[in-house]
C-alpha positions as CSV (number, residue, x, y, z in Angstrom):
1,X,2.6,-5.3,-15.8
2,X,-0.5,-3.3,-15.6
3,X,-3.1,-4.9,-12.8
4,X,-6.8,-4.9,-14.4
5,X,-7.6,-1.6,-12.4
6,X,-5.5,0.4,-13.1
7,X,-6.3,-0.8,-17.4
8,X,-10.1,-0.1,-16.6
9,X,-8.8,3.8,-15.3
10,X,-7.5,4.5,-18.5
11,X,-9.5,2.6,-20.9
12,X,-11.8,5.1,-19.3
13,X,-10.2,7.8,-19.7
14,X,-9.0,7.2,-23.2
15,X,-12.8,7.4,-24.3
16,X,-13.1,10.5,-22.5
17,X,-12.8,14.3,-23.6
18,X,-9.7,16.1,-22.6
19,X,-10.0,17.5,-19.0
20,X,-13.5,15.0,-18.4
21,X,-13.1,13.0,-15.2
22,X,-14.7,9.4,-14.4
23,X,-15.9,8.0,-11.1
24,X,-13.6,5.7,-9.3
25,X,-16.5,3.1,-9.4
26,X,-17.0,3.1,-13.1
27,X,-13.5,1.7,-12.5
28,X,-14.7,-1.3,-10.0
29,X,-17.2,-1.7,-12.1
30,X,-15.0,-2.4,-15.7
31,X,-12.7,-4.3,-13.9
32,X,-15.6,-6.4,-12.1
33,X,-19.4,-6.0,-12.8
34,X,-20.6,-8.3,-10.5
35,X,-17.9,-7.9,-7.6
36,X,-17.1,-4.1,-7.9
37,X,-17.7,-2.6,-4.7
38,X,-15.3,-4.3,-3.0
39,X,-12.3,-3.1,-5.4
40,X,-13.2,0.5,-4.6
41,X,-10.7,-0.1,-1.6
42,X,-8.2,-1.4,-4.6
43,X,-9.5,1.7,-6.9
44,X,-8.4,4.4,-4.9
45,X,-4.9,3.1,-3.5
46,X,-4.2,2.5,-7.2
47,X,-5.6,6.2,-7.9
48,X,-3.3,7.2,-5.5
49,X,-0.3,6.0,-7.0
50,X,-1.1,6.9,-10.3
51,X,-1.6,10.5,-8.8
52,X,2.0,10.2,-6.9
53,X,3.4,9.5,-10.4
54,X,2.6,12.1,-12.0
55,X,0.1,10.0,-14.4
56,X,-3.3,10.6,-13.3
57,X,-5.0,13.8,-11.3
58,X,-7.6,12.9,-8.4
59,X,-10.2,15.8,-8.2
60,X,-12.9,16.9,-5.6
61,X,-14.8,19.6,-6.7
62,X,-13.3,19.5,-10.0
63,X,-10.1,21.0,-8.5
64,X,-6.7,18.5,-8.3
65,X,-6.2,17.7,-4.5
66,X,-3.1,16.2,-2.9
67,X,-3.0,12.4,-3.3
68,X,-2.1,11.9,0.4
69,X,-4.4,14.0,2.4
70,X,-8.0,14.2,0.6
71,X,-11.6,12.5,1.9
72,X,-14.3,12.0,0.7
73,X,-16.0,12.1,-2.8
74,X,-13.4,12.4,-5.4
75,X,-12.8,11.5,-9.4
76,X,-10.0,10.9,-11.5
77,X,-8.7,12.5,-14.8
78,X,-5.7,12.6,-16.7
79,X,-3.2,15.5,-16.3
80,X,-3.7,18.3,-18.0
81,X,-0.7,21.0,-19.1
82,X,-2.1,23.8,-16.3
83,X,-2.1,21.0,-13.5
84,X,0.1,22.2,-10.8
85,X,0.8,20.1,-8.0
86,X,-1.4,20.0,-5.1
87,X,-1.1,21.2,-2.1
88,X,-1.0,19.4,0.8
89,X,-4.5,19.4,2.8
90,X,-6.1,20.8,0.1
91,X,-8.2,17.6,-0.2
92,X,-9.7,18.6,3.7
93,X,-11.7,21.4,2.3
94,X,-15.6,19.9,2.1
């Protein structure tokens, strides 16, 4: 069963071009208008596991960063054929 998060992702992305990335809180903000910002929390743990399997890329500086180590701003895509896995730290570059 799909939670209504990780629908909103890629509903999203579905509506997007190949290779175009969305904003984690257009995701909070499909799944709940008026409560959004406190799904963000819920937005990027699920982004994270999506990322982990293989089934979604999280970018910062429209470059794919490891799922477990990157801060601050980031957005999510779907994979594309050239992704190569992340490496680690990566994500700690500002």
């Amino acid at each position: 069963m799909t939670s209504p998060i990780e629908s909103a992702i890629f509903d999203l992305l579905a509506r997007r071009d190949a290779g175009k990335s969305i904003c984690p809180t257009d995701a909070a903000r499909a799944a709940d208008p008026e409560g959004w910002r406190r799904l963000l929390p819920q937005v990027r743990a699920t982004a994270v596991g999506l990322a982990r399997q293989g089934r979604l890329v999280i970018t910062r500086h429209n470059r794919p960063v490891d799922p477990n180590a990157f801060k601050g701003v980031y957005r999510l895509r779907l994979p594309l054929p050239e992704d190569a896995p992340a490496e680690s730290g990566e994500g700690e570059r500002a």
